[in-house]
FILUMLUM-337321 format. One record per residue: x, y, z of N, C-alpha, C in turn. Coordinates in steps of 0.02 Angstrom, whole numbers. Example, Ala and Ser with C-alpha at 12.3 -4.5 7.8 and 13.67 -1.06 7.14 Angstrom:
# FILUMLUM-337321
r nc1:660; nc2:-284; nc3:390; cac1:615; cac2:-225; cac3:390; cc1:660; cc2:-165; cc3:390
r nc1:642; nc2:-112; nc3:354; cac1:684; cac2:-53; cac3:357; cc1:645; cc2:2; cc3:394
# end
This chain:
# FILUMLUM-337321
r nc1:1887; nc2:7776; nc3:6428; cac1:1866; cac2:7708; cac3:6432; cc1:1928; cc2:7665; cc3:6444
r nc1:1934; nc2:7619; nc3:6495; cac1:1983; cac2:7579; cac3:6496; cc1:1963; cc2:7490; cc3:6510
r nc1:1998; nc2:7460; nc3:6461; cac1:1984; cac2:7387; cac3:6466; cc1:2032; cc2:7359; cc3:6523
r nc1:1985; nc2:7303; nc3:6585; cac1:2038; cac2:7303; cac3:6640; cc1:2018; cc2:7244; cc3:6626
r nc1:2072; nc2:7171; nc3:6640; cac1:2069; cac2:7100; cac3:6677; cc1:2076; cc2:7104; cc3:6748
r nc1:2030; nc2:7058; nc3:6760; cac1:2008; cac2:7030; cac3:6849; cc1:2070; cc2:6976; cc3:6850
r nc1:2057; nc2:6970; nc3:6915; cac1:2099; cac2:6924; cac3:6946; cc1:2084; cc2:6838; cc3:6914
r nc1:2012; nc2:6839; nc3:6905; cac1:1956; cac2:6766; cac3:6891; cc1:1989; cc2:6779; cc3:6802
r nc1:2033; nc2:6831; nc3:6769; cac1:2051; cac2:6817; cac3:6694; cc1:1978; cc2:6848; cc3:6640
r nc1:1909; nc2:6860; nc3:6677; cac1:1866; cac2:6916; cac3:6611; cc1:1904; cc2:6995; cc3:6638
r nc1:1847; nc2:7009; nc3:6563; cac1:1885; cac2:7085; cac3:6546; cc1:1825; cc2:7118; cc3:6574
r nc1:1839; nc2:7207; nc3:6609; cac1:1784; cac2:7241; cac3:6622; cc1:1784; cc2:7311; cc3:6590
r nc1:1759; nc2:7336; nc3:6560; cac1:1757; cac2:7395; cac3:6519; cc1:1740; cc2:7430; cc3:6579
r nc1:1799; nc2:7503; nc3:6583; cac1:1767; cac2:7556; cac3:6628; cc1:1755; cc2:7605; cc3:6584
r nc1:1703; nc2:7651; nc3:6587; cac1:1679; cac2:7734; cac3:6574; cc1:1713; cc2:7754; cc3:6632
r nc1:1792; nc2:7804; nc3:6599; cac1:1801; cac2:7852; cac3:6665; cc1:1815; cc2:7896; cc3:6626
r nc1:1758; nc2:7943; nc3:6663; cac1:1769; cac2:8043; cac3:6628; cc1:1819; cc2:8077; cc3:6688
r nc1:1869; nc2:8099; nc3:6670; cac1:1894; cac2:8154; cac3:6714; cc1:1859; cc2:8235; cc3:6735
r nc1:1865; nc2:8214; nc3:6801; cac1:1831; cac2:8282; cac3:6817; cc1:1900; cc2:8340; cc3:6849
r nc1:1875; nc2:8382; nc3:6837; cac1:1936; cac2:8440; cac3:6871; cc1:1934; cc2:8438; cc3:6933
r nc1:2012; nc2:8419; nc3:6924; cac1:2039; cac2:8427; cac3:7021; cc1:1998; cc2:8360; cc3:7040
r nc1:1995; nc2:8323; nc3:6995; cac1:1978; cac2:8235; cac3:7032; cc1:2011; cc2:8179; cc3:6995
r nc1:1988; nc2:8142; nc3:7019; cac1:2004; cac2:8072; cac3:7009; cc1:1981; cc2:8052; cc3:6974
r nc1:1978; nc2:7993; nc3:6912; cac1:1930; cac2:7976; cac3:6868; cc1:1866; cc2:7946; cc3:6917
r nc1:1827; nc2:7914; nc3:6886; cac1:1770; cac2:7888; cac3:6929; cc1:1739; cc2:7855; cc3:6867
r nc1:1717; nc2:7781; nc3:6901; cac1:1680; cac2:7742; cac3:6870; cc1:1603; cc2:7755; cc3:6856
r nc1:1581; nc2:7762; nc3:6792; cac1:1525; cac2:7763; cac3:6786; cc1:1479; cc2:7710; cc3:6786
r nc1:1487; nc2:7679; nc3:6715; cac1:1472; cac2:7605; cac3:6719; cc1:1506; cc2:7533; cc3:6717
r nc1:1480; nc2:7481; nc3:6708; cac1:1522; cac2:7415; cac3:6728; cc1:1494; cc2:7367; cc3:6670
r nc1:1533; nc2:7351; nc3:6612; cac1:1500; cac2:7287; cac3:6566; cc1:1546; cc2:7243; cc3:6552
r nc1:1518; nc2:7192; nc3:6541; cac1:1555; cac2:7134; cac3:6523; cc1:1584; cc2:7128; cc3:6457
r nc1:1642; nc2:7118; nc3:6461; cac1:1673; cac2:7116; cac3:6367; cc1:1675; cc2:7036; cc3:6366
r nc1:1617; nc2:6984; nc3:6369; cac1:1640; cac2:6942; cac3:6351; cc1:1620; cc2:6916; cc3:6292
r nc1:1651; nc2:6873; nc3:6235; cac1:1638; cac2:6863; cac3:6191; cc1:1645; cc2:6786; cc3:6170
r nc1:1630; nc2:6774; nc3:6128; cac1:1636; cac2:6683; cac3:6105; cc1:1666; cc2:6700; cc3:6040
r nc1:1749; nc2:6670; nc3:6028; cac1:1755; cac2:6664; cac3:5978; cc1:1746; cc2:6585; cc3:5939
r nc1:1785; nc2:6579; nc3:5888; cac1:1765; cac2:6533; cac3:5853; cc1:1814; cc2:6518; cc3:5816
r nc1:1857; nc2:6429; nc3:5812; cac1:1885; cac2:6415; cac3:5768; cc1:1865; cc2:6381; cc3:5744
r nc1:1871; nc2:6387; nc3:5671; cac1:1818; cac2:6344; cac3:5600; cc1:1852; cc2:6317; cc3:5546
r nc1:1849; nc2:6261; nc3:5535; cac1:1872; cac2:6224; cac3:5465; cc1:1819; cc2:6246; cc3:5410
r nc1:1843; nc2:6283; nc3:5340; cac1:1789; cac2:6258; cac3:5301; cc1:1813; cc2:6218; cc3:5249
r nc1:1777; nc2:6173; nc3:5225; cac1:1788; cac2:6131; cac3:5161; cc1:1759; cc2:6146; cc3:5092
r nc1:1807; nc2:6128; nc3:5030; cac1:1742; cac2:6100; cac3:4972; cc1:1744; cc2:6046; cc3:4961
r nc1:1693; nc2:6034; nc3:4912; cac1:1666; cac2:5969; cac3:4891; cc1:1729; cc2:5916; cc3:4880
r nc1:1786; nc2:5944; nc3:4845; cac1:1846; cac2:5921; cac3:4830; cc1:1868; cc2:5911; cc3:4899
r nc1:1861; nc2:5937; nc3:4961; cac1:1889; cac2:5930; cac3:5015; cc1:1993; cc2:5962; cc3:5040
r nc1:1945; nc2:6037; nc3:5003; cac1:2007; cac2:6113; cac3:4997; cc1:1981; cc2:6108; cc3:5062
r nc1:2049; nc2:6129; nc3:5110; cac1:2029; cac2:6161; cac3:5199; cc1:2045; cc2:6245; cc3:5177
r nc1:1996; nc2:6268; nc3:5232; cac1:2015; cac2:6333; cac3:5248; cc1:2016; cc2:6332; cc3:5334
r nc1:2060; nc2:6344; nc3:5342; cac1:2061; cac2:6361; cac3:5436; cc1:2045; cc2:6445; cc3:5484
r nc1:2013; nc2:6468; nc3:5489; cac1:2017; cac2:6522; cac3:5522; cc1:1978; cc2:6532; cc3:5589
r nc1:1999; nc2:6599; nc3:5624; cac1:1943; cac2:6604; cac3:5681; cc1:1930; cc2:6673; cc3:5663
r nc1:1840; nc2:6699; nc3:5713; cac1:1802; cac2:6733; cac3:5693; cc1:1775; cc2:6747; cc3:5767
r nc1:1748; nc2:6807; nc3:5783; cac1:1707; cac2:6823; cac3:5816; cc1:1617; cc2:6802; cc3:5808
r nc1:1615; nc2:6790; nc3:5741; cac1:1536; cac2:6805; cac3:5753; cc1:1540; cc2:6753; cc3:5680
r nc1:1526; nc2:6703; nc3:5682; cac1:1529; cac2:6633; cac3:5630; cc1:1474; cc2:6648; cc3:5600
r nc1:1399; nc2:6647; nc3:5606; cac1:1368; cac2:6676; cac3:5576; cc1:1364; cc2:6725; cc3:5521
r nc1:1405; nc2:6744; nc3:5538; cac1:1411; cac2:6847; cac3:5488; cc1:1466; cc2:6818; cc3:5466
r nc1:1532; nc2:6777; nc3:5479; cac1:1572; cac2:6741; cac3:5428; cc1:1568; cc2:6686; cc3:5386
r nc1:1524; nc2:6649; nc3:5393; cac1:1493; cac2:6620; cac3:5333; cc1:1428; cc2:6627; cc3:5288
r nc1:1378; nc2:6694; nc3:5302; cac1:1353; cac2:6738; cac3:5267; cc1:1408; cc2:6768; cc3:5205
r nc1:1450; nc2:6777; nc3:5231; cac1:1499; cac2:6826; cac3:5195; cc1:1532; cc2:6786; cc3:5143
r nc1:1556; nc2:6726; nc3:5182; cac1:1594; cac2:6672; cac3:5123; cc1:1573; cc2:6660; cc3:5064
r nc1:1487; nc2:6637; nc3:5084; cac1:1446; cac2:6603; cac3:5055; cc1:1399; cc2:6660; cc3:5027
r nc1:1407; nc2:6716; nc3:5005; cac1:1391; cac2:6774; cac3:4968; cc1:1435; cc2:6808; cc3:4923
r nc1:1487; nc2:6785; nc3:4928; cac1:1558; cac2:6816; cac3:4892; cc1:1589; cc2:6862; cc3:4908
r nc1:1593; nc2:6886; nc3:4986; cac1:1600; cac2:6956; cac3:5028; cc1:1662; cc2:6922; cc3:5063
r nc1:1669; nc2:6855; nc3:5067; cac1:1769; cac2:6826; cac3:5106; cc1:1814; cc2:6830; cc3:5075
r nc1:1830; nc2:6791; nc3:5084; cac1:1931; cac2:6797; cac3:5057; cc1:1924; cc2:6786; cc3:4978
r nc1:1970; nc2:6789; nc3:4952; cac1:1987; cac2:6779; cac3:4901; cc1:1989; cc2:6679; cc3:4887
r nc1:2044; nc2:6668; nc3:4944; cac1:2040; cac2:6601; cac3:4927; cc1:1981; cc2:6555; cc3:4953
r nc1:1942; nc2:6561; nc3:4973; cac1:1873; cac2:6529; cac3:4991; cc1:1828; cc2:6553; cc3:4927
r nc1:1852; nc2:6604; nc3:4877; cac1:1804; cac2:6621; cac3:4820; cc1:1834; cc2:6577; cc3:4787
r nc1:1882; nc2:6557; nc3:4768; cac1:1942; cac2:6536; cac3:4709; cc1:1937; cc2:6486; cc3:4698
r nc1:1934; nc2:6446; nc3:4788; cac1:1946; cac2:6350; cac3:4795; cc1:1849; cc2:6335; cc3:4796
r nc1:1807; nc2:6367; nc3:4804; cac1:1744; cac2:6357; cac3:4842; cc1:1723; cc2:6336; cc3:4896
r nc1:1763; nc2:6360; nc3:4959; cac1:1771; cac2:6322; cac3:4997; cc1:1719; cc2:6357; cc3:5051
r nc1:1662; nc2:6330; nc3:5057; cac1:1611; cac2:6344; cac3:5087; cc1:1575; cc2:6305; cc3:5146
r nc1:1584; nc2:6253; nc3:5154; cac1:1548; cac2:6214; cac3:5192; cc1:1585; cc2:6218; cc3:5262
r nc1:1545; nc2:6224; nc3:5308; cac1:1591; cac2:6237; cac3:5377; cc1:1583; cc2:6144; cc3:5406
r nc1:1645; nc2:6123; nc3:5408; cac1:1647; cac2:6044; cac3:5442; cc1:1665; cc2:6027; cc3:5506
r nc1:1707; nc2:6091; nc3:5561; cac1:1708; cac2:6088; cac3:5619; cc1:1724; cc2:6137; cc3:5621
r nc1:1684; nc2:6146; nc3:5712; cac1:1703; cac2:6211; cac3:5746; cc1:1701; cc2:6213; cc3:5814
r nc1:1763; nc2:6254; nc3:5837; cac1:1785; cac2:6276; cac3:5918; cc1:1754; cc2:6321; cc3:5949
r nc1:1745; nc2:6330; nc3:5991; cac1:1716; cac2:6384; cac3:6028; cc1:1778; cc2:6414; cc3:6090
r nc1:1776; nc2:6463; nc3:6109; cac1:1805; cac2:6483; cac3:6160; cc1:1795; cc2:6534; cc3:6194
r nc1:1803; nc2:6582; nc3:6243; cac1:1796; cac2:6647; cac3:6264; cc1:1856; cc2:6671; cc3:6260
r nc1:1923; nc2:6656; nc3:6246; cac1:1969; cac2:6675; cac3:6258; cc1:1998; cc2:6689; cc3:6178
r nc1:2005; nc2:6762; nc3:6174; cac1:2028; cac2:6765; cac3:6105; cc1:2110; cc2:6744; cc3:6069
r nc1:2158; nc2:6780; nc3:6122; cac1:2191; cac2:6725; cac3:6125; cc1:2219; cc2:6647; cc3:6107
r nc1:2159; nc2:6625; nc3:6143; cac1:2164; cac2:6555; cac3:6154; cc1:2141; cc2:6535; cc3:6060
r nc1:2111; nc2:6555; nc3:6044; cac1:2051; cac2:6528; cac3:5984; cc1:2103; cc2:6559; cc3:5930
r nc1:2147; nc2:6612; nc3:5927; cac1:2205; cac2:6624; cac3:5880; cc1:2256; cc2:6575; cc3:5907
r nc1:2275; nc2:6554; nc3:5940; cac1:2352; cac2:6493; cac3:5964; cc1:2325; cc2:6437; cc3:5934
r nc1:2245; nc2:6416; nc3:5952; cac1:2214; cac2:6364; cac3:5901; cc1:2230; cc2:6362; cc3:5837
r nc1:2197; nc2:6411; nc3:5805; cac1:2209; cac2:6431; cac3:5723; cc1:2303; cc2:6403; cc3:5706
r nc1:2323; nc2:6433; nc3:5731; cac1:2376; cac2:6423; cac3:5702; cc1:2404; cc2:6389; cc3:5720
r nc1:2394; nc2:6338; nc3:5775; cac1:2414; cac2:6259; cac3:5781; cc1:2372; cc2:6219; cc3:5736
r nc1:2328; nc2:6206; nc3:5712; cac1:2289; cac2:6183; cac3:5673; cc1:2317; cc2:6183; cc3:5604
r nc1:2325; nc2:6250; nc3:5589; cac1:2367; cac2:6263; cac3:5526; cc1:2462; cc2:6232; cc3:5508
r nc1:2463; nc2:6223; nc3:5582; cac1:2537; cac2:6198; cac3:5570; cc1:2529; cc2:6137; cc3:5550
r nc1:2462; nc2:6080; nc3:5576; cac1:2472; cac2:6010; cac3:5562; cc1:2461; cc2:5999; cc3:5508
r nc1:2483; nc2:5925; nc3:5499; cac1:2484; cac2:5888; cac3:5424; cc1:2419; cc2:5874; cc3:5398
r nc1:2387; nc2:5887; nc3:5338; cac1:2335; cac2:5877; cac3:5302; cc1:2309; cc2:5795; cc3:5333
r nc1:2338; nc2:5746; nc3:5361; cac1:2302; cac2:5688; cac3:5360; cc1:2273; cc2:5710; cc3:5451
r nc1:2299; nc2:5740; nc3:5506; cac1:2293; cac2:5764; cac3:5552; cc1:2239; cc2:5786; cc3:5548
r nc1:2230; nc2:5858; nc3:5521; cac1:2177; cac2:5893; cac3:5502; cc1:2100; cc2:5854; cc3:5506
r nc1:2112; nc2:5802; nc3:5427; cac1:2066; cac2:5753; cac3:5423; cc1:2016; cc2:5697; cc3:5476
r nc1:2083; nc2:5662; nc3:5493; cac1:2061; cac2:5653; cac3:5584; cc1:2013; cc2:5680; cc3:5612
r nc1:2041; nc2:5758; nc3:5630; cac1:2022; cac2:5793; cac3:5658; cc1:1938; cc2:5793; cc3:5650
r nc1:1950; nc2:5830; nc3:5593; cac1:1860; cac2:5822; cac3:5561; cc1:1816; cc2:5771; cc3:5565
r nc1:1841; nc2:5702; nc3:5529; cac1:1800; cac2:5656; cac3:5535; cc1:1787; cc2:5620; cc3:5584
r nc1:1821; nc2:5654; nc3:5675; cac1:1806; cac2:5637; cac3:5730; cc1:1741; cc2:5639; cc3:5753
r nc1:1709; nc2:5718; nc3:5719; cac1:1667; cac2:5710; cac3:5731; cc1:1625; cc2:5727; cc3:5676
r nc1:1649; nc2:5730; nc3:5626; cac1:1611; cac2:5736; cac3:5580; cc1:1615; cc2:5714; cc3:5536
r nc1:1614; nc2:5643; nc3:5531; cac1:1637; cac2:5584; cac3:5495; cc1:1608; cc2:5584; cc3:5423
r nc1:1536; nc2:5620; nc3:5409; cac1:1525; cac2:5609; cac3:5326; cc1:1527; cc2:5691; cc3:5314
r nc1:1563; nc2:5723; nc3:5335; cac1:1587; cac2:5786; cac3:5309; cc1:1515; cc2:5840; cc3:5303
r nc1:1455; nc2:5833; nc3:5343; cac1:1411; cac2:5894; cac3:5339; cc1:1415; cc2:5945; cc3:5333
r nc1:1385; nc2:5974; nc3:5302; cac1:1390; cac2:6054; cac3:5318; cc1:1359; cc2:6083; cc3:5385
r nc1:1400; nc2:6099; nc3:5433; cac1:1354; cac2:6107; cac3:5507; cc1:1337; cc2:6162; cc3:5486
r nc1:1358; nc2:6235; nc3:5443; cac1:1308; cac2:6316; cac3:5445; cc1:1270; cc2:6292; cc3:5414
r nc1:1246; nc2:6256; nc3:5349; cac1:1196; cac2:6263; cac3:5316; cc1:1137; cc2:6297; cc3:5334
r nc1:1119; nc2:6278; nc3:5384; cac1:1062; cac2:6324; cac3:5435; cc1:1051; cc2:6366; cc3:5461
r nc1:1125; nc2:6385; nc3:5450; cac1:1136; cac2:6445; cac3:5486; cc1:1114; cc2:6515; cc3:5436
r nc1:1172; nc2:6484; nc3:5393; cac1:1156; cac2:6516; cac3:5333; cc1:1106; cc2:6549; cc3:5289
r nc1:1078; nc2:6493; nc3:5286; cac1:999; cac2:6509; cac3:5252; cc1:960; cc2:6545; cc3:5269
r nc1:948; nc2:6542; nc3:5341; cac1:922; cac2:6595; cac3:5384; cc1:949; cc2:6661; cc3:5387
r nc1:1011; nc2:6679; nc3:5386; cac1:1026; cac2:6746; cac3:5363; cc1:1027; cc2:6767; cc3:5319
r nc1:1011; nc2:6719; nc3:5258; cac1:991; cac2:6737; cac3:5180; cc1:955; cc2:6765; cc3:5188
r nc1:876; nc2:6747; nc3:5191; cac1:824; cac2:6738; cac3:5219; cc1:788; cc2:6806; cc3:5237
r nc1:845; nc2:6824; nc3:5262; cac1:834; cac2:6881; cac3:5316; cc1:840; cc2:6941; cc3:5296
r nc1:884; nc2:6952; nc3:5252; cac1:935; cac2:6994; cac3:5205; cc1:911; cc2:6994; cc3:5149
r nc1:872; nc2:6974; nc3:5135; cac1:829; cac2:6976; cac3:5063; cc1:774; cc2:7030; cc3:5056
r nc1:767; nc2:7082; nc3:5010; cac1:742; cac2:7119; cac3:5016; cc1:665; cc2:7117; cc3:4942
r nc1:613; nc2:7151; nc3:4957; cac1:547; cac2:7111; cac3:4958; cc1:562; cc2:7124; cc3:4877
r nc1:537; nc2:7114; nc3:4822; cac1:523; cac2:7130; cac3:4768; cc1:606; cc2:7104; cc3:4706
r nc1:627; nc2:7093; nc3:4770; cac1:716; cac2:7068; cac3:4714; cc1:720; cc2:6996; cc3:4722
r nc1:748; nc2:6982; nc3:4666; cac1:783; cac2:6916; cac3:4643; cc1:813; cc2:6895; cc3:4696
r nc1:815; nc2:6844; nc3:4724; cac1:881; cac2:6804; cac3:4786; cc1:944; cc2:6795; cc3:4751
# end
């Protein structure tokens, strides 16, 4: 299997089996593209947590179950208050950690640009994978 970049910058996963006395040869052709995600979360106190994630969903299931970090258990820092999107993984880690370099009043800004009374945007998300994951006859 080899991961190749195009000229256009996506990635293309090849299947190549070697055959004897040949050349590899392409089997199939898929797209590795992905959406990552950079995310502020807050608590009530308004503790930041900054990180990025592949799959935001399944990382704030996890937060918000007691399955994340340590310090998102510690501070409570659960509420997701903004988030990036990108295809470029890369790109969505150089985020993270520019984000993390700025000053706590920056940060703030940042958030209440667009999310001026501090919502929880997963809430919904959330619940629904509770929801989901709940199994028939047990306590939630």
């Amino acid at each position: 299997m080899a991961l190749v970049r195009n000229l256009e910058g996506s990635w293309k996963v090849y299947l190549m089996p070697w055959h004897i006395g040949g050349a590899p040869q392409r089997m199939t052709e898929k797209p590795a593209m992905s959406t990552h995600y950079v995310y502020i979360l807050a608590s009530f106190r308004r503790t930041l947590c900054i990180g990025v994630t592949n799959d935001l969903e399944r990382r704030l299931w996890e937060d918000s179950s007691g399955r994340g970090s340590l310090f998102v258990r510690r501070y409570n820092v659960y509420r997701l208050v903004y988030v990036e999107t990108t295809d470029d993984a890369a790109a969505a880690i150089a985020r993270e950690k520019q984000l993390k370099g700025w000053r706590r009043s920056k940060k703030i800004a940042l958030i209440e640009s667009v999310n001026p009374a501090w919502r929880d945007l997963g809430a919904e998300r959330v619940a629904v994978l509770r929801d989901s994951t709940r199994h028939p006859g047990r306590d939630p």
